[in-house]
Backbone as numpy.savetxt, mean C-alpha at the origin, in Angstrom:
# Nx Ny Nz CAx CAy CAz Cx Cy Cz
34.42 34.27 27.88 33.29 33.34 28.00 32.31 33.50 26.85
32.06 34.66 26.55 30.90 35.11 25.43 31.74 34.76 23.82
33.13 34.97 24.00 33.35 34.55 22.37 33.43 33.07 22.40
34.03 32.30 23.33 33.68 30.82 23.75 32.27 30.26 22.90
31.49 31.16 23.73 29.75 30.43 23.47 29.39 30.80 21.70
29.65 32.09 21.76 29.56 32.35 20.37 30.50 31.72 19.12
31.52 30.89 19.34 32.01 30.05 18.52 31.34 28.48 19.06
30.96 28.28 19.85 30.29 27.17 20.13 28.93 27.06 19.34
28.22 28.65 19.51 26.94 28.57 18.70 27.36 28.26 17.14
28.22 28.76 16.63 28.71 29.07 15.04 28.77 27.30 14.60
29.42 26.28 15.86 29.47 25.35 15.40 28.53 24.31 14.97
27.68 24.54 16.09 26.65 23.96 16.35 25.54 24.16 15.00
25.52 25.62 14.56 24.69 26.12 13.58 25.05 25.56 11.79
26.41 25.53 11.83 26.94 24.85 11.33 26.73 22.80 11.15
26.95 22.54 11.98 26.70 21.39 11.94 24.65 20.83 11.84
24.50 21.88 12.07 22.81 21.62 12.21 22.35 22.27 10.52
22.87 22.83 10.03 22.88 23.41 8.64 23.08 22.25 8.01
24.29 21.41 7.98 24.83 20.40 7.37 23.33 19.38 7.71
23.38 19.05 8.35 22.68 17.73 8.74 20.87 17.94 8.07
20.55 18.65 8.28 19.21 19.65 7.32 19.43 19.48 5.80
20.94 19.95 5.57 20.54 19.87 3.92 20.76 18.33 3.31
21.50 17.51 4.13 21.94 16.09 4.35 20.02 15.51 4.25
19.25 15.65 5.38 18.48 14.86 5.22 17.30 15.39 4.29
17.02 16.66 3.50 16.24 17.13 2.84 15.89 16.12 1.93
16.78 15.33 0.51 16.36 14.51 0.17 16.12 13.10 0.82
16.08 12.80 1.76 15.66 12.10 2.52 14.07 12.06 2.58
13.81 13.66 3.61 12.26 14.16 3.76 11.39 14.01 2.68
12.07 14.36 1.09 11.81 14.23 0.20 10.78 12.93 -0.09
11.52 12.13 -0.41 11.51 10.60 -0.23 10.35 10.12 0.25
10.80 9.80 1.88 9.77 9.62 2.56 7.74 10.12 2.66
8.20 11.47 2.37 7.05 12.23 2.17 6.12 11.54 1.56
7.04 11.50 -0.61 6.45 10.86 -1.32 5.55 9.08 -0.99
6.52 8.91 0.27 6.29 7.48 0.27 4.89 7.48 1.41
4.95 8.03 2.12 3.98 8.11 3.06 3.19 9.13 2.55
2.51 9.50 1.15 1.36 9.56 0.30 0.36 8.45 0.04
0.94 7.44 -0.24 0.65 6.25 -0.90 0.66 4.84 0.35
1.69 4.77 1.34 1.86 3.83 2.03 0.25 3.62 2.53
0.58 1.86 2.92 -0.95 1.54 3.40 -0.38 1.66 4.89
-2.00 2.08 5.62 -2.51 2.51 7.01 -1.76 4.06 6.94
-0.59 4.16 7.27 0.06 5.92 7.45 -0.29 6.91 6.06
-0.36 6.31 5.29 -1.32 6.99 4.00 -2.60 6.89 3.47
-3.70 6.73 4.24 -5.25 6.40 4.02 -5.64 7.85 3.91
-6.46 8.00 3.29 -7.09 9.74 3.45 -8.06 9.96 4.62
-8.07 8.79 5.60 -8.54 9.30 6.48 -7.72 9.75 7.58
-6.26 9.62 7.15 -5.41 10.37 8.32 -5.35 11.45 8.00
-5.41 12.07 9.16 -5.05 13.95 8.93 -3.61 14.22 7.75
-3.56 15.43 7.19 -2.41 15.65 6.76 -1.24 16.00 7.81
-2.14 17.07 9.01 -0.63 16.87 10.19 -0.49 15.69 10.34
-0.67 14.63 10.78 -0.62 13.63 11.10 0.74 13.46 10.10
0.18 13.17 8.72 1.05 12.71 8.18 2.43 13.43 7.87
2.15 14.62 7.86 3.59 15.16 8.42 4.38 14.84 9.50
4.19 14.68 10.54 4.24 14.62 11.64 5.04 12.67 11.92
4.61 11.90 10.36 4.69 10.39 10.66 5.93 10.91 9.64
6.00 11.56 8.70 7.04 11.74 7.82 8.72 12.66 8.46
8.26 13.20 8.90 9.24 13.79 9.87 9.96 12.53 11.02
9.06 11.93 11.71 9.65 10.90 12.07 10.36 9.88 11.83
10.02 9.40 10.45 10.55 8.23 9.39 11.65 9.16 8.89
11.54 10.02 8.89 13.08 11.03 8.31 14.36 11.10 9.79
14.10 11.45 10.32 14.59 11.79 11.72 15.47 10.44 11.82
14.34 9.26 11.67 15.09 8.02 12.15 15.66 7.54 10.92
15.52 7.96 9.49 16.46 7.02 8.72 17.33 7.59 8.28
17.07 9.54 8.22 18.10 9.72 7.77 19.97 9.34 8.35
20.21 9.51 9.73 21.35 9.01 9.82 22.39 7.78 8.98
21.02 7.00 9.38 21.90 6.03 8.29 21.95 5.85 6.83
21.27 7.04 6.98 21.18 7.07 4.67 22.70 8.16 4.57
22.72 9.29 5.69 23.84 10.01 5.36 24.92 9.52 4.28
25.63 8.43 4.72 27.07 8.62 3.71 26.62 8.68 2.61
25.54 8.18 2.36 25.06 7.65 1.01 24.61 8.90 -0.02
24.41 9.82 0.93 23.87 11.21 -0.06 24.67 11.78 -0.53
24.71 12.21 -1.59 25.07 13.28 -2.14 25.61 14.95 -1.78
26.21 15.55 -2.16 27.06 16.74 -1.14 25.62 17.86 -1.60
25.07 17.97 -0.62 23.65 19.12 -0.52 24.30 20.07 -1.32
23.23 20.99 -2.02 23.54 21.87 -2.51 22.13 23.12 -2.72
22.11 23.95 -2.53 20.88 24.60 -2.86 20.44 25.78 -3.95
21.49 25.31 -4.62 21.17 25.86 -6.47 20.04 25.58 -6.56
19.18 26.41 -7.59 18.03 26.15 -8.55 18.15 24.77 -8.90
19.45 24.59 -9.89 19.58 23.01 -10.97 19.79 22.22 -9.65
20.63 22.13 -8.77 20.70 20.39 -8.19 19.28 20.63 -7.47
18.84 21.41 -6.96 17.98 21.19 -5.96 16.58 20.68 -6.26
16.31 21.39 -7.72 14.88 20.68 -8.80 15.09 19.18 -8.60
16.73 19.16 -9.61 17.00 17.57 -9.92 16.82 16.69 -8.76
17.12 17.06 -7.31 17.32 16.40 -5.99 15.71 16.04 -5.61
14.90 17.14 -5.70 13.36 17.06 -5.32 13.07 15.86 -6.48
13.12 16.78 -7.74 12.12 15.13 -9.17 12.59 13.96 -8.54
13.94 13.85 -8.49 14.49 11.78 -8.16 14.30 11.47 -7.14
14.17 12.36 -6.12 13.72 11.74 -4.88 11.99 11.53 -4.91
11.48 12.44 -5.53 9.84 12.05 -5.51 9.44 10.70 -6.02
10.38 10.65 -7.26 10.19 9.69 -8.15 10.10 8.20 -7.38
11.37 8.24 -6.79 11.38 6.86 -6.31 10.35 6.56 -4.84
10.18 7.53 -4.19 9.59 7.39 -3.26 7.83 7.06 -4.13
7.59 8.22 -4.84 6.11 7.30 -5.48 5.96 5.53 -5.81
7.19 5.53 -6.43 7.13 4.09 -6.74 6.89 3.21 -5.90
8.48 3.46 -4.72 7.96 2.72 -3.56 6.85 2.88 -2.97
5.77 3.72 -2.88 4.21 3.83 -2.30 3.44 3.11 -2.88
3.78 3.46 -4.55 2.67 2.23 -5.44 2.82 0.91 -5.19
4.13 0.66 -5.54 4.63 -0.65 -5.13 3.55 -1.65 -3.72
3.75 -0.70 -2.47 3.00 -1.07 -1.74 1.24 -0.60 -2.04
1.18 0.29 -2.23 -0.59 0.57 -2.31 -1.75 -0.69 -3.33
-0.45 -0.90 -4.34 -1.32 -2.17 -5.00 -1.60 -3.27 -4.47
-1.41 -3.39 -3.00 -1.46 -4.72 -2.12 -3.05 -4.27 -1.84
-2.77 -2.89 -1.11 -4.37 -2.42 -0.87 -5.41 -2.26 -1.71
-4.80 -2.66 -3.11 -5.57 -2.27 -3.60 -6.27 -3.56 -4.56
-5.54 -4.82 -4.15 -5.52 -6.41 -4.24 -6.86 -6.39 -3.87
-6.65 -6.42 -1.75 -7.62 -6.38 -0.89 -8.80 -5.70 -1.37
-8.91 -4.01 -1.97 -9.99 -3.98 -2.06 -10.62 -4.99 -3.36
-9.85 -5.37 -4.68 -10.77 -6.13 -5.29 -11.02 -7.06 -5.03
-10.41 -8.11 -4.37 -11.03 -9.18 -3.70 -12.15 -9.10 -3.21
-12.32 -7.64 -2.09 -13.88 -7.85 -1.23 -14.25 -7.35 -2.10
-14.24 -6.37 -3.37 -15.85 -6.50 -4.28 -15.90 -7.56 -5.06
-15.22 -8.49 -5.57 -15.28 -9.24 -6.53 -15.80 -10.25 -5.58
-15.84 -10.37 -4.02 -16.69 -11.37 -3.31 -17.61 -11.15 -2.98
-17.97 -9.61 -2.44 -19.29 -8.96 -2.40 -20.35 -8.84 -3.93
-19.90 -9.09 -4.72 -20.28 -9.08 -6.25 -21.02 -10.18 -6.67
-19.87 -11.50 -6.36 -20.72 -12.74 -6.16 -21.73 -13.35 -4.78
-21.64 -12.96 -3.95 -22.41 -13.10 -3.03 -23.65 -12.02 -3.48
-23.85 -11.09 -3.88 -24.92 -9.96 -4.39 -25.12 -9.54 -3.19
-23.54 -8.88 -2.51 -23.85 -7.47 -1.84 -23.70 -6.62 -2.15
-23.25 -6.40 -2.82 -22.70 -5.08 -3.63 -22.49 -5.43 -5.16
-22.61 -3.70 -5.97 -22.16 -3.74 -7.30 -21.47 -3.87 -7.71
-20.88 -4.38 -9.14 -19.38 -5.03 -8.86 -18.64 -3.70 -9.25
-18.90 -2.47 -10.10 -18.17 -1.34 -9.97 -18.71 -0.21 -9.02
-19.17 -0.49 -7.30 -19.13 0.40 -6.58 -18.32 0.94 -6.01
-17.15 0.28 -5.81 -15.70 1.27 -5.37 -14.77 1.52 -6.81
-15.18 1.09 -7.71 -14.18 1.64 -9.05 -13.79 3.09 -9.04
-14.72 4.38 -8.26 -14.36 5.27 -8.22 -14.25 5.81 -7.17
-14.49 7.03 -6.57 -14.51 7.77 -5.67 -15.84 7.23 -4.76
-16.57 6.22 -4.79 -17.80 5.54 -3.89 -16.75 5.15 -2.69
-17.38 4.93 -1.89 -17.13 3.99 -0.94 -17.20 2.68 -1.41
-16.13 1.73 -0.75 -16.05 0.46 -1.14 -17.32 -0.84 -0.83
-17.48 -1.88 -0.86 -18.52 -2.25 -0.79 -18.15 -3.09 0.93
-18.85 -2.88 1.57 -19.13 -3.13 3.05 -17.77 -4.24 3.16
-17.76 -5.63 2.26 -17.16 -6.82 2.51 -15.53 -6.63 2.25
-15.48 -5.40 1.66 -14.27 -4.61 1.07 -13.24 -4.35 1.99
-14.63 -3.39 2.41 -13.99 -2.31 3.67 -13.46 -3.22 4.60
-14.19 -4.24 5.24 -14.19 -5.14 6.22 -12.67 -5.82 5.75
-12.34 -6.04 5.07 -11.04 -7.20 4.74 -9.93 -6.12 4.57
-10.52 -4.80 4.10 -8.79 -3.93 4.16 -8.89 -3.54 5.71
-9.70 -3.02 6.37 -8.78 -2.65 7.77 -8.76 -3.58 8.39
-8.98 -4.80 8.30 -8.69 -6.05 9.01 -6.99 -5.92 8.98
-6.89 -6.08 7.10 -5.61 -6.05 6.81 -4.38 -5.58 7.17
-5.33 -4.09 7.14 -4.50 -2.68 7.98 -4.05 -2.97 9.03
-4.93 -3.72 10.37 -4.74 -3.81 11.45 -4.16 -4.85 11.64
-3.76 -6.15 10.53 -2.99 -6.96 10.78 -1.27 -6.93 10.81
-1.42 -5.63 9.29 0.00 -5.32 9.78 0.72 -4.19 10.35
-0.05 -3.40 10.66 0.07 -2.74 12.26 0.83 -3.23 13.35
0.09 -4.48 13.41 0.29 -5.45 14.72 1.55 -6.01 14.34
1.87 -6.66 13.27 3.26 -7.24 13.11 4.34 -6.31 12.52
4.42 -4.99 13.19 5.58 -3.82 12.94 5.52 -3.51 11.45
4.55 -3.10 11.14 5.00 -2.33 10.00 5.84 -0.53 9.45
5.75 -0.37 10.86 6.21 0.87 11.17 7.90 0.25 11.39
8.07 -0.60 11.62 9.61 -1.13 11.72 10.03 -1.42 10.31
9.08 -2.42 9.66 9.56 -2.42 8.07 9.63 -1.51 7.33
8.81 -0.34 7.54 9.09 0.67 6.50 10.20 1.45 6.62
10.61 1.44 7.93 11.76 2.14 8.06 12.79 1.61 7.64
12.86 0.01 7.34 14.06 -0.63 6.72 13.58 -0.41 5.07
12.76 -0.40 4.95 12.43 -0.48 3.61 13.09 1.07 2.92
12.65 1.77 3.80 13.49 3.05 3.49 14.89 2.99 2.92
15.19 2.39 3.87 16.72 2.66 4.24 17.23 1.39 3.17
16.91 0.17 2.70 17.05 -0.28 1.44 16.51 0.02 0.44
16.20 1.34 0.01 15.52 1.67 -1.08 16.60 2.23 -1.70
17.52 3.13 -1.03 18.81 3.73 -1.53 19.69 2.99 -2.16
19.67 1.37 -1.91 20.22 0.50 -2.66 19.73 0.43 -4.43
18.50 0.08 -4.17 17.69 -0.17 -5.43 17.46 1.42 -6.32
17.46 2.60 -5.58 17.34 3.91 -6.25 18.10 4.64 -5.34
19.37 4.99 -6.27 20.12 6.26 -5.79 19.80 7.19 -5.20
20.25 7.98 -4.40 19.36 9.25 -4.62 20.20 9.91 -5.55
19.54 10.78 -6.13 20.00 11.65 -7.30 20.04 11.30 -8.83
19.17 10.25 -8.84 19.42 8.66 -10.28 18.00 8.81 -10.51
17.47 9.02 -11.85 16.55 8.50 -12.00 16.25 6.98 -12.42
15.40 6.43 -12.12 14.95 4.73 -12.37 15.08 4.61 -13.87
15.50 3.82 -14.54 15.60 3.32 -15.92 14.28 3.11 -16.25
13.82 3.80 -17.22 12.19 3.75 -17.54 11.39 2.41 -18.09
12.37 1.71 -18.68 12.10 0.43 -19.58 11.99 -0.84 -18.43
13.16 -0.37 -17.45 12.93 -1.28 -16.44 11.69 -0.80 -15.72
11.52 0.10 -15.13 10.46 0.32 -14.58 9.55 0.21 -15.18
9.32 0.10 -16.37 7.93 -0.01 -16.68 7.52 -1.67 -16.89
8.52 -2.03 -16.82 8.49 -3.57 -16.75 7.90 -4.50 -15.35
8.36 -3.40 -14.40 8.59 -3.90 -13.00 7.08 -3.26 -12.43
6.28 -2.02 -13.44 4.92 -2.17 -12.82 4.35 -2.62 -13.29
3.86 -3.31 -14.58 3.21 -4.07 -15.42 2.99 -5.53 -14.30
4.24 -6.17 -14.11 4.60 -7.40 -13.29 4.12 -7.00 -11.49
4.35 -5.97 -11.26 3.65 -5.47 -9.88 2.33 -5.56 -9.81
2.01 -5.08 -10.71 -0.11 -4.54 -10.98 -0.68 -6.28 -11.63
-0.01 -6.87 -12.27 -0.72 -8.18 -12.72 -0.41 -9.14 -11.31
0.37 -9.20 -10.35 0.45 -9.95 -9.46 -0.80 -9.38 -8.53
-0.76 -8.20 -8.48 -1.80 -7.74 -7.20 -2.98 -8.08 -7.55
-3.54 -8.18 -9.21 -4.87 -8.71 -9.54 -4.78 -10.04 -9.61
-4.03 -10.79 -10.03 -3.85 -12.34 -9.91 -4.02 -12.52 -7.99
-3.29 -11.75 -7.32 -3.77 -12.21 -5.65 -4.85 -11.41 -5.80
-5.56 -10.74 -5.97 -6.98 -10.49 -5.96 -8.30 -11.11 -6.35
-7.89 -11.90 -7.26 -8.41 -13.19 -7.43 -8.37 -14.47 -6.96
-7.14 -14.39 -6.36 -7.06 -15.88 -5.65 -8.24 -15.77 -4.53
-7.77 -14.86 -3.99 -7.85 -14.42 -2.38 -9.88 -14.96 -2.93
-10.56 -14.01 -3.80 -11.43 -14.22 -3.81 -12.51 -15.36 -4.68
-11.31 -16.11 -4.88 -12.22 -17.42 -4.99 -13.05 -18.24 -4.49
-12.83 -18.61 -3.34 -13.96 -19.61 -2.33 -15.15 -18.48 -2.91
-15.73 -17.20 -2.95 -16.38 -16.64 -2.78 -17.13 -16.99 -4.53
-16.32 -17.13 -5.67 -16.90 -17.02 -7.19 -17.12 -18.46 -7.13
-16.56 -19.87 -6.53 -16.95 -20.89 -6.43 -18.41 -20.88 -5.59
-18.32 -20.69 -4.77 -20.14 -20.38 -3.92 -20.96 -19.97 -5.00
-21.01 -18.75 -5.45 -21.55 -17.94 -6.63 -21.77 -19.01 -6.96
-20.91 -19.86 -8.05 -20.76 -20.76 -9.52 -22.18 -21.93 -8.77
-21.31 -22.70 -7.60 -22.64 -23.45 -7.25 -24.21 -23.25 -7.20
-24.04 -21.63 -6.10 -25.79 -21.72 -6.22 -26.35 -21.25 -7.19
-25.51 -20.46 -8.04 -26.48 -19.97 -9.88 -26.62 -21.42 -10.57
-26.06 -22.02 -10.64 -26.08 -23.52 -10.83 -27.63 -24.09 -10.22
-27.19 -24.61 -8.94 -28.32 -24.79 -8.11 -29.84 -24.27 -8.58
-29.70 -22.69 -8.43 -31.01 -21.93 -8.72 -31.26 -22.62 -9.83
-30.45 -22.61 -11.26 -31.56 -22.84 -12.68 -31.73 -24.41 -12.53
-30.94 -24.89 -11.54 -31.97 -26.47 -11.55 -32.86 -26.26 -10.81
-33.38 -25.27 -10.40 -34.94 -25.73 -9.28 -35.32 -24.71 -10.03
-35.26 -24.15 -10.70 -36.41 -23.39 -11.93 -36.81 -23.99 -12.98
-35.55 -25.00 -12.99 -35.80 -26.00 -14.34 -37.04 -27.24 -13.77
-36.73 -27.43 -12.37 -37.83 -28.34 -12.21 -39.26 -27.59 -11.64
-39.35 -26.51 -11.75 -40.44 -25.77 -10.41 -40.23 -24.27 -11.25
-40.98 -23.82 -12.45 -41.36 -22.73 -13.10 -41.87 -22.27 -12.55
-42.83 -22.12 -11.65 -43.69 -21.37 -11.20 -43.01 -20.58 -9.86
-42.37 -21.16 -9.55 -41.91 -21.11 -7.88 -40.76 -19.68 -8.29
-40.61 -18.26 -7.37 -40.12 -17.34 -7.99 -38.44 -17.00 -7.00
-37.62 -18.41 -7.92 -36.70 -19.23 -6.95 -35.67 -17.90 -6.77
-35.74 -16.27 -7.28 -34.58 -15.56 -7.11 -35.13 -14.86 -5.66
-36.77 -15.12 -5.02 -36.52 -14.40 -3.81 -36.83 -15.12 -2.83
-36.44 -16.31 -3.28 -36.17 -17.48 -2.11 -34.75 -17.87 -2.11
-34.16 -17.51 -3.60 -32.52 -17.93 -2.64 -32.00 -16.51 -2.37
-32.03 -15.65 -2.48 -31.48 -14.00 -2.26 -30.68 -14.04 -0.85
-31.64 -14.92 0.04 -31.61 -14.48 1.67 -30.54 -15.94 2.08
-30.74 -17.14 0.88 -29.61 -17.77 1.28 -27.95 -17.79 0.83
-27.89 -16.83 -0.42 -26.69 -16.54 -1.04 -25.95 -15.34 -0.04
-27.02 -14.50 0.71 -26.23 -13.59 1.28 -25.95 -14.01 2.69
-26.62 -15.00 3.02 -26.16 -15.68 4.74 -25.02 -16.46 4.60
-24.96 -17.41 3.30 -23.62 -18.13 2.54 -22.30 -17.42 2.24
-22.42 -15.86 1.92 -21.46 -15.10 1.96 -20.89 -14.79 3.25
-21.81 -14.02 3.55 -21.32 -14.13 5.36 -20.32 -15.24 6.07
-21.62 -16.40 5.69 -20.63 -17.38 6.26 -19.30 -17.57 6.17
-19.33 -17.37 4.39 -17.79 -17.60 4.14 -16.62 -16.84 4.13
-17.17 -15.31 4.44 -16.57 -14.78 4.87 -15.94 -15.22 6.27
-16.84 -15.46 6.95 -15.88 -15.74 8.65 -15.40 -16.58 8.21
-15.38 -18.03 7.79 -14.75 -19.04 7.25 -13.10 -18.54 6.69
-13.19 -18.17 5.78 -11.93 -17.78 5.37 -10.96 -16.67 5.70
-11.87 -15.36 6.26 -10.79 -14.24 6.74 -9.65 -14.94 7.15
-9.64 -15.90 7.97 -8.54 -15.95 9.02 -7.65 -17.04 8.36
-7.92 -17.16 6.69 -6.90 -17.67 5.75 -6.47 -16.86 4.60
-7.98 -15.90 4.45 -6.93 -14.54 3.02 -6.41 -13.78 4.21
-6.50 -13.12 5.25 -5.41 -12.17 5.76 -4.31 -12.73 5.71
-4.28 -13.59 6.66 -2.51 -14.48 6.38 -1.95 -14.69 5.41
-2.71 -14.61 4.01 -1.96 -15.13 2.90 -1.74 -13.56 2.15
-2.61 -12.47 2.16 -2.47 -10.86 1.56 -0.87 -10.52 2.78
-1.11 -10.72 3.91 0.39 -10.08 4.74 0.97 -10.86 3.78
1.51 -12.30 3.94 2.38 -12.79 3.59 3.06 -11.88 1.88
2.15 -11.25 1.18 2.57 -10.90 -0.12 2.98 -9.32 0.40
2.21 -9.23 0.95 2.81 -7.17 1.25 3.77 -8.22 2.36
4.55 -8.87 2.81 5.76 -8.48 3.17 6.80 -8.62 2.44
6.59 -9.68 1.21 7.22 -10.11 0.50 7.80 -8.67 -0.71
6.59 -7.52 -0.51 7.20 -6.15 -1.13 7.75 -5.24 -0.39
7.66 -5.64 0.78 8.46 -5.20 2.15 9.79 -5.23 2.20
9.86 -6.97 1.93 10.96 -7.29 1.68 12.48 -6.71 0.62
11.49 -6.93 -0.50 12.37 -6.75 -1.89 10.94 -5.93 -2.51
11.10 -5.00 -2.95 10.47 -4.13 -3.07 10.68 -3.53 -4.84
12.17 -4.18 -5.30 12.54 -3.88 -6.56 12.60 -5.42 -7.54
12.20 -6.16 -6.23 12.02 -8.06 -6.98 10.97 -7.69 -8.33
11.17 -8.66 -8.95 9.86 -9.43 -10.03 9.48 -10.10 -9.50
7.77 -9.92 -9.57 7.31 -10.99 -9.36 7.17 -12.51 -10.24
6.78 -13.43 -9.60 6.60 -14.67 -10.43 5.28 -15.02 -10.01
């Protein structure tokens, strides 16, 4: 009975050995990717946390990444090489997505900017973003929350092995092609998104120097102050519930195809 169990354990230990070094570059991967991913990578989630979301996204994709890996090995040389290419691509895929969030935040300062709620480089660094900012990314966050984004990333995972091997590094010329075209789309939708808001602007600076032009005396910047920032407001409620729908629609579209060009 006892050598029974004890070749039962041997197997088991065995097969649980295998499957560990099988999904390591996997964990790898993922890790990198849930650094950067929007909502499961915000710095306001704990780091357990995010272990804890990375372990899970591993758990569930590695099975089906298996055939696809490479025969584990835990040399010094494969195991460096296995960690760099797997980081590699998993950063990408994070940037890839983080520049959506990072669309959203210029939109709300570049609308908070023209409305004169904020400075237009108060989130350029380590500040907090400007109120109208904040307000449109966890909207965002919470929009795609709600429509499974925890389901897409896990496919996204699991088609990433298509677009990056594991064990391959990315062709540099291509890649550097493919973030140039990533980062100019996310500021081109960062601008769209916040147009209604630089058109308002354009009108009432307009507006203002014609009633200064007719009425010098009258001290027309702290009489319109209180109507440019109720006009922002406004247009903020006005439109949220047409830039969210149109920012998802582009983060799914990197959801989607994640190694596309944009146009």
């Amino acid at each position: 009975m006892i050598p029974a169990l004890l070749d039962m354990l041997d197997t088991l230990t065995a097969d649980l050995g295998a499957l560990a070094a099988g999904s390591l570059g996997v964990f790898i991967r993922v890790g990198a990717l849930m650094a950067l991913v929007p909502a499961f990578g915000e710095q306001v989630v704990p780091i357990r946390l995010r272990l804890g979301l990375t372990l899970a996204f591993t758990a569930i994709t590695a099975p089906a990444i298996a055939p696809l890996m490479p025969a584990a090995s835990f040399a010094p040389g494969p195991l460096i090489h296995l960690i760099a290419t797997e980081t590699v691509a998993g950063l990408v895929l994070g940037i890839a997505l983080r520049l959506m969030i990072i669309a959203l935040q210029t939109a709300g300062t570049i609308a908070a900017q023209a409305t004169s709620l904020a400075q237009f480089f108060g989130g350029a660094g380590v500040d907090p973003q400007p109120a109208m900012a904040q307000i449109l990314v966890m909207a965002g966050l919470a929009l795609a929350l709600m429509n499974g984004l925890h389901v897409k990333l896990a496919a996204l995972i699991v088609h990433s092995y298509a677009l990056f091997p594991p064990g391959r590094f990315p062709d540099a010329a291509s890649l550097g092609a493919w973030g140039v075209a990533h980062a100019a789309r996310a500021f081109t939708l960062a601008f769209t998104l916040a147009m209604p808001f630089v058109i308002l602007s354009l009108i009432y600076y307009v507006a203002l120097g014609a009633i200064n032009k007719a009425m010098p005396q009258l001290m027309v910047a702290f009489v319109g102050a209180p109507a440019i920032t109720f006009a922002g407001l406004a247009v903020l409620l006005l439109t949220a519930p047409m830039i969210l729908p149109l920012w998802h629609m582009a983060l799914e579209g990197v959801l989607r195809d994640p190694g596309g060009m944009p146009r």
